[in-house]
C-alpha positions, 0 to 999 in steps of 0.5 A: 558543476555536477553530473551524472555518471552511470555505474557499471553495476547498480549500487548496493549501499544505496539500494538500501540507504535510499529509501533513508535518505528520502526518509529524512529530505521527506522530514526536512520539507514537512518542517519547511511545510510547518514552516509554511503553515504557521506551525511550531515544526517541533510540535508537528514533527512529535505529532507524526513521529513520536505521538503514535508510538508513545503509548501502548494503546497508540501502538496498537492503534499503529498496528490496526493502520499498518495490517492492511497495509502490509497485507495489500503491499504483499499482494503487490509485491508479487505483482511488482517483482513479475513486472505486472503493475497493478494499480486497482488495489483500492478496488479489490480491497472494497470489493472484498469489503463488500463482499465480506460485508455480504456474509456477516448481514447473514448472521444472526446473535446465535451464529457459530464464531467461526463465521469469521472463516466464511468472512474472510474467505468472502473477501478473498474471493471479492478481491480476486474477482475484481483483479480477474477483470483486469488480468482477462483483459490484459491477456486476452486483448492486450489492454493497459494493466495499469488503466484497467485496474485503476478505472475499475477502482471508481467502479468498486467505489460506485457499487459500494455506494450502490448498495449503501445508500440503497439494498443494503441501507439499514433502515434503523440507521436514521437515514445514514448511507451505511449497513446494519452494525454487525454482530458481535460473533461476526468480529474479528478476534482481538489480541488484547482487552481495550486495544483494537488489534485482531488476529489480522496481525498475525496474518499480516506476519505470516503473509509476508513470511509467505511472501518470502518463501515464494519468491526466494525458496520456490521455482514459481516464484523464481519463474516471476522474478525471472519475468519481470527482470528479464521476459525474453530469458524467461520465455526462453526458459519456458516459463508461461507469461500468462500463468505468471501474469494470473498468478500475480494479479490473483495473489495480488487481489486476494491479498487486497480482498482479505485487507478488506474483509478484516477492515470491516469485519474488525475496527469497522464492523460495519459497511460504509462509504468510508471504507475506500481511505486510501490504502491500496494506494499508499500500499503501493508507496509501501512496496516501494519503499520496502524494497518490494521485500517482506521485511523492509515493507514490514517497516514501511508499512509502519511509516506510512501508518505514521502518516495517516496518524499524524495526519489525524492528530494534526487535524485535531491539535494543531488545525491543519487539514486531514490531506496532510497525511497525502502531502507527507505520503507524495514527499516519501514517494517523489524524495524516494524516486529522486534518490533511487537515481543514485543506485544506477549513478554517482555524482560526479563534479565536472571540470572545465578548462578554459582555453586561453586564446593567444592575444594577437600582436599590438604594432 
């Protein structure tokens, strides 16, 4: 028999090893799932783990999944350590999408490169917008962050389609819901030749080079920390609730908007109903297993970018559907979650003692 004893501080060894530990339960049950499936689990495993990184264009094109990985989960760290929970980031993330899409229709082949500046600046500002929603009606009503912004996530995506398949169709494009592609100096720059990295990785870097002085360097930062961990401490210090709760979700949306714009301004190069895959709310799955800390989500972010790799090669090698890369995400959250229990307790096995009942004399 096994029980649960709550420590009198919260572990640091497993506050670490955990997000390891569900790593490996995680890889278990995809080979059990393989299993399943009819699969070699060997095979399976070298298309999730080894094909991404096996070459250097396979690298890069880790890379290109991971940027607005990370940079949506920095966003969300800030949100997530002041204890804001936002959950819209897929939202502002299309939004920023769409609103960077709307500055690059505008250029024309003898526009100045630098209208990549006004690009990303768009879809910051579109990310922001969409996050001012829910940060509005969180501190004017008191309403739900967490339905507000994931509600405002199928409103992003109903006006994306909006203007896809209506203002913004390109009438060259043989009836596909999809814009013009756009032009050449509206790209974002590229690092290399013949590899789809852009400039969004030094970004990504930089962001969370950001992110870590913020939280640990400044007094703003301290301020958010303080409000998540402990409300009432920081209301007595004299920090605002609603400066805290603003700052978060707009760091957070203009994060999530700036992903967006370097999506359709770089691998894309075009707005299309397939801009929504995902990554606001795998990010999430990030931040989590990053520790909500700039470099373990650094690491996280290449893991799950992992995921949606795999989960494309092994739509095409070995048959399986594309939503495998959802199943292999939901095990690392749920196998995470599951071990995150030991930092606040340890196993303990219990012992019974039976008690022997004197036996009655026989006569």
């Amino acid at each position: 028999m096994f029980k649960l004893e709550q420590r009198p501080y919260p572990s640091k060894f497993w506050s670490i090893a955990s997000p390891l530990l569900s790593l490996l339960i995680t890889v278990i049950l995809g080979m059990v799932l393989f299993l399943l499936l009819g699969k070699d689990p060997v095979k399976g495993l070298l298309v999730f783990f080894w094909e991404p990184i096996k070459t250097g264009y396979a690298l890069g094109e880790l890379m290109v999944k991971a940027i607005p990985l990370l940079i949506i989960a920095t966003g969300l760290a800030v949100c997530f350590r002041s204890n804001v929970w936002n959950i819209g980031a897929e939202g502002q993330f299309v939004l920023g999408a769409i609103f960077a899409s709307g500055v690059a229709l505008l250029a024309e082949k003898d526009t100045s490169a630098w209208i990549v500046v006004p690009i990303l600046l768009a879809g910051i500002l579109g990310g922001m917008v969409w996050a001012s929603i829910t940060a509005l009606l969180r501190d004017r009503f008191n309403t739900s962050e967490i339905l507000v912004s994931l509600m405002l996530v199928y409103v992003a995506i109903m006006l994306l389609n909006y203007l896809v398949y209506g203002p913004w169709k390109d009438p060259l494009g043989y009836n596909f819901p999809q814009t013009k592609t756009f032009e050449v100096v509206t790209q974002i720059p590229r690092l290399f030749k013949g590899s789809r990295i852009n400039i969004g990785l030094f970004i990504a870097f930089f962001g969370s080079l950001c992110l870590w002085v913020f939280l640990f360097k400044t007094r703003a930062g301290f301020a958010l920390r303080v409000g998540g961990l402990a409300p009432q401490a920081a209301g007595y210090a004299g920090f605002s609730s609603s400066k805290a709760l603003w700052a978060a979700l707009l760091c957070s949306g203009a994060a999530s908007g700036l992903a967006g714009a370097l999506e359709v301004a770089g691998p894309v190069g075009q707005l299309t109903p397939f801009i929504p895959v995902g990554y606001g709310f795998a990010a999430i799955i990030v931040a989590f297993v990053g520790r909500v800390h700039p470099l373990g989500m650094i690491f996280s972010s290449l893991l799950m970018s992992m995921f949606y790799i795999g989960g494309e090669l092994a739509q095409s090698r070995l048959g399986l559907p594309k939503s495998l890369t959802g199943v292999f995400q939901g095990l690392l959250l749920f196998t995470l979650l599951a071990c995150d229990v030991l930092i606040a307790y340890r196993i303990r096995m219990s012992t019974r003692t039976l008690l022997k009942l004197p036996q009655s004399n026989q006569t």
